[in-house]
C-alpha positions as CSV (number, residue, x, y, z in Angstrom):
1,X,-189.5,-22.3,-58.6
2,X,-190.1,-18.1,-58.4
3,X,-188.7,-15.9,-59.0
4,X,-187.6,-15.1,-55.5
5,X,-186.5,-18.9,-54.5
6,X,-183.8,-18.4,-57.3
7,X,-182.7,-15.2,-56.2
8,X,-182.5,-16.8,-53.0
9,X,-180.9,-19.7,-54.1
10,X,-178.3,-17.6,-56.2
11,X,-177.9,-15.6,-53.1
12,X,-177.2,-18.9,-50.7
13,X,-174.6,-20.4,-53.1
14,X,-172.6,-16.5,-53.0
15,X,-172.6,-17.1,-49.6
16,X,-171.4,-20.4,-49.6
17,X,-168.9,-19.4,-52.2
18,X,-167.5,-16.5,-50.3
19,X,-167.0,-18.4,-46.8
20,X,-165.2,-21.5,-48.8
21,X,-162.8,-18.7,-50.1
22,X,-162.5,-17.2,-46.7
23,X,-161.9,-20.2,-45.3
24,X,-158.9,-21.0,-47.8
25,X,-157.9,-17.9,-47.2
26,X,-157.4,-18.3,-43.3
27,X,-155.7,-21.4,-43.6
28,X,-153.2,-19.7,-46.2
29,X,-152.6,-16.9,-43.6
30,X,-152.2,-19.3,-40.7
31,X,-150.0,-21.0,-42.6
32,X,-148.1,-18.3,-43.4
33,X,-148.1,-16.9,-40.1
34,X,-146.3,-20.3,-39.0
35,X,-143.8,-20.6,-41.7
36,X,-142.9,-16.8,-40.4
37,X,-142.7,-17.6,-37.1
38,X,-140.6,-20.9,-37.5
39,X,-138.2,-18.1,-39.4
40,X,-138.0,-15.6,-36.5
41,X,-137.8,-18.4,-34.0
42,X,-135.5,-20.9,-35.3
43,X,-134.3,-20.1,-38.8
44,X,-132.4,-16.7,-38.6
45,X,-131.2,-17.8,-35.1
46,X,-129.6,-20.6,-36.5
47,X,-128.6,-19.1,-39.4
48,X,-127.0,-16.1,-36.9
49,X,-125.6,-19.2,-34.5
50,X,-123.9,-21.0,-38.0
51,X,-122.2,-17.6,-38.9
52,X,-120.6,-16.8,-35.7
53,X,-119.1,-20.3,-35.9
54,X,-117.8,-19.7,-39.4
55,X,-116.3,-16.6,-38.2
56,X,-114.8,-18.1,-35.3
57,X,-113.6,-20.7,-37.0
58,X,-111.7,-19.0,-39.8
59,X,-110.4,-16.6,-36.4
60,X,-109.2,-20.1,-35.2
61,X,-107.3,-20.3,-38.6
62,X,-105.6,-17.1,-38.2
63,X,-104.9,-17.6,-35.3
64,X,-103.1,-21.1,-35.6
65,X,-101.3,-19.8,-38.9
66,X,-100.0,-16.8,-36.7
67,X,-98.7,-19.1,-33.9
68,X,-96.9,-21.4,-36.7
69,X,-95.5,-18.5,-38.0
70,X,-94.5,-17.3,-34.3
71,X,-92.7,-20.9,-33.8
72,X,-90.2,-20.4,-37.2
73,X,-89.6,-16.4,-36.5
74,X,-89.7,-16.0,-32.5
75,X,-88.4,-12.5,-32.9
76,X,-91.4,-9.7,-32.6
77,X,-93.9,-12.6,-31.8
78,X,-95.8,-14.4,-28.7
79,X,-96.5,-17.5,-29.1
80,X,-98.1,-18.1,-26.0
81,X,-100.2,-15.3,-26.3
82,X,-101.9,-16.7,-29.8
83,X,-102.0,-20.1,-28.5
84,X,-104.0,-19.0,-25.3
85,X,-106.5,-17.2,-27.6
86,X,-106.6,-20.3,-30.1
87,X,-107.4,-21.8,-27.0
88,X,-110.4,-19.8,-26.0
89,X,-112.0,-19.3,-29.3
90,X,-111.8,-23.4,-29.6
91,X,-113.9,-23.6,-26.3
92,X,-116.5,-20.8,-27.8
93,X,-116.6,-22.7,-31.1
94,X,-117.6,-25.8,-29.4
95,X,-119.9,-24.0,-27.2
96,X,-121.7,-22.5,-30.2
97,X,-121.7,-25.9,-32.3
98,X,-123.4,-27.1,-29.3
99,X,-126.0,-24.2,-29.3
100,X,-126.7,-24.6,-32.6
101,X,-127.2,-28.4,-32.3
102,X,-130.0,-27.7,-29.6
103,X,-131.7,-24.5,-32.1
104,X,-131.8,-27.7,-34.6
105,X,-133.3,-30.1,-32.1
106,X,-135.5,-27.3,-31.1
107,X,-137.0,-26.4,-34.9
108,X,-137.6,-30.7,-35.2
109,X,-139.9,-30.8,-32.4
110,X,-141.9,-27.6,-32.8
111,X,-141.9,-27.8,-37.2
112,X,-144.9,-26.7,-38.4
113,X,-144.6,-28.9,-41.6
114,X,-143.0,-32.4,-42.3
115,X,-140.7,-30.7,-44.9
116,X,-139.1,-28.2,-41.7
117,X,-139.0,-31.1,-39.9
118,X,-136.9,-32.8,-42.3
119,X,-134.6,-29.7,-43.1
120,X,-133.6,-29.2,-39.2
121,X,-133.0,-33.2,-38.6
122,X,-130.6,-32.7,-42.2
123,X,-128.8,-29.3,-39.5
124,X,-128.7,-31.4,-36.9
125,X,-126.7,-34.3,-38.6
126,X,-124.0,-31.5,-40.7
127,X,-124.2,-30.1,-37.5
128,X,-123.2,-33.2,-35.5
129,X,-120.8,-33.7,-38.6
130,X,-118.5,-30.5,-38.3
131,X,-118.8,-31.1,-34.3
132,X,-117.2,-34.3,-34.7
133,X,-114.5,-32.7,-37.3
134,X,-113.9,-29.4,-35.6
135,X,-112.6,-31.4,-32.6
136,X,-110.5,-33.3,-34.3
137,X,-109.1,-30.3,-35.9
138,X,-108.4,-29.0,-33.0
139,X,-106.9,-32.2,-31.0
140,X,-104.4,-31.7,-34.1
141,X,-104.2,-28.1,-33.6
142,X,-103.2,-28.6,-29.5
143,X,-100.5,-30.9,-30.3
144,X,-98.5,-28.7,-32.9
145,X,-99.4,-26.1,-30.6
146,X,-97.8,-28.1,-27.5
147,X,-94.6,-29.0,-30.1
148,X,-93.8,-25.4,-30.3
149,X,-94.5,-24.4,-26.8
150,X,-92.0,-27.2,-25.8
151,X,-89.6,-26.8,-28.7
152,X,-90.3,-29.7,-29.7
153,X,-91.5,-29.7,-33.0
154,X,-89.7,-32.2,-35.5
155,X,-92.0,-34.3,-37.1
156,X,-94.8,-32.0,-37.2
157,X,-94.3,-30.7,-41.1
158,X,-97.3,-33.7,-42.1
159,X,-99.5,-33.0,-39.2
160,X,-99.6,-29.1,-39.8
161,X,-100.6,-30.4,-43.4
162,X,-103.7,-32.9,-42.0
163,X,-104.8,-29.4,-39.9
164,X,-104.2,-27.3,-43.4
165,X,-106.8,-30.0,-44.9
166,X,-109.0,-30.2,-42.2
167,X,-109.6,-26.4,-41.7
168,X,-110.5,-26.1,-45.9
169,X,-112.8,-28.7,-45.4
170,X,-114.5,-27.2,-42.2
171,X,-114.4,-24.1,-44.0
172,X,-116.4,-25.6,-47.1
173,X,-118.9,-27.5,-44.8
174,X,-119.7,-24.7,-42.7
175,X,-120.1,-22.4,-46.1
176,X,-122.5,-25.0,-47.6
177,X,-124.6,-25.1,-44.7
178,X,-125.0,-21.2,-44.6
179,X,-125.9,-21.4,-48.1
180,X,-129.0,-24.2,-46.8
181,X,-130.1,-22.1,-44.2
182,X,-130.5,-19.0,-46.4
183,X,-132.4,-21.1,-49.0
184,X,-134.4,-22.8,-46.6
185,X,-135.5,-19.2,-45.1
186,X,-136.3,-18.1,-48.4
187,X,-138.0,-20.7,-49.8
188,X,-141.6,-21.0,-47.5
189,X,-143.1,-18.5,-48.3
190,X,-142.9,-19.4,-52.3
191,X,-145.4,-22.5,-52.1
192,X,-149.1,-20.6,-51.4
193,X,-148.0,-18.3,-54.3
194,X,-147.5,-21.3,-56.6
195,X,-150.8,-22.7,-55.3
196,X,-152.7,-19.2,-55.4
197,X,-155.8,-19.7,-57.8
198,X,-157.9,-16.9,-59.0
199,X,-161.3,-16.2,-57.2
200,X,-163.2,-16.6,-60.1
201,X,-162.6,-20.3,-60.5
202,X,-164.6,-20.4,-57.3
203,X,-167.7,-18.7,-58.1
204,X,-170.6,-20.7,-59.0
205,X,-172.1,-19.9,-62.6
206,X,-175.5,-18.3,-61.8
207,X,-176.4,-18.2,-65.5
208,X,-178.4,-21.0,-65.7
209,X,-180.8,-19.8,-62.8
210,X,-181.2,-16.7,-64.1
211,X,-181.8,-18.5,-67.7
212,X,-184.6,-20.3,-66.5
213,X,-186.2,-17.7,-64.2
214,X,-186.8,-16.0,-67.4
């Protein structure tokens, strides 16, 4: 082989070399560029959709608390003013528990990756969860509430415990599940950085062409 068939052959195999890396490098980026899109499309919505309903929720709390307090002091109070806003901020937390089931639903069928896939079906289901516990909470919640409007309210010392022990656990589960989302919108973009691997282990030793052009 002369002189110029190695140089050409040294030449080829560079060429090669640099279009694999390109290559891996396009599939990185594309990658990427869906794992960032996934996050601006369904991860910080969701995340935005769980915090309003923690918000909400603990409003709900205050709210209740207030009117319980209301029932025992009547004097400076309105009861029926609290109760009608407990009663509209429960309708827009089961709105936005609803919303946030379908930004779940959403993110399963249009993952990108088996592991996103798997994260939004594990929202959907705490989701689904503190749906199914937030209206029992507040089923609880409308009876005290309809006790005091009425004046009726013996016997409702252990239920206005249940509802003290269903809003710490709402409370907990909707915290947790913030605290998954934020991880889960952190943690993409780690994996090609773990996997990076430096150019040099792709370049092809030319040595021994050059060794025996010699």
């Amino acid at each position: 082989m002369s002189i110029f068939q190695r140089i050409y052959v040294i030449v080829a195999l560079i060429a090669l070399t640099a279009a694999s890396i390109a290559g891996i490098a396009v599939t990185k980026m594309v990658q990427i560029g869906n794992e960032l899109e996934e996050i601006a499309h369904e991860d910080i919505p969701l995340t935005e959709k769980v915090t309003a309903i923690t918000l909400h929720q603990l409003e709900q709390a205050i709210l209740l608390e207030r009117t319980l307090r209301g029932a025992s002091l009547q004097a400076g109070t309105d009861v029926a003013r609290d109760a009608a806003a407990f009663t509209k901020l429960a309708h827009k937390v089961d709105k936005e528990i609803k919303e946030g089931e379908e930004l779940a639903q959403h993110g399963i069928d249009y993952a990108h990756s088996e592991a996103a896939r798997e994260e939004f079906t594990r929202v959907l289901g705490l989701l689904k969860k503190i749906e199914k516990e937030h209206k029992t909470y507040e089923e609880h919640a409308f009876e005290v509430i309809k006790a005091i409007e009425t004046g009726n309210t013996a016997g409702m010392d252990e239920l206005v415990v249940t509802i003290e022990h269903e809003q710490d656990q709402l409370d907990k589960e909707l915290h947790d599940l913030l605290i998954e989302l934020e991880n889960s919108r952190r943690n993409p973009l780690k994996p090609p950085c773990r996997t990076r691997k430096p150019v040099s282990g792709w370049l092809p030793s030319s040595a021994p062409l050059l060794r025996s052009s010699a």
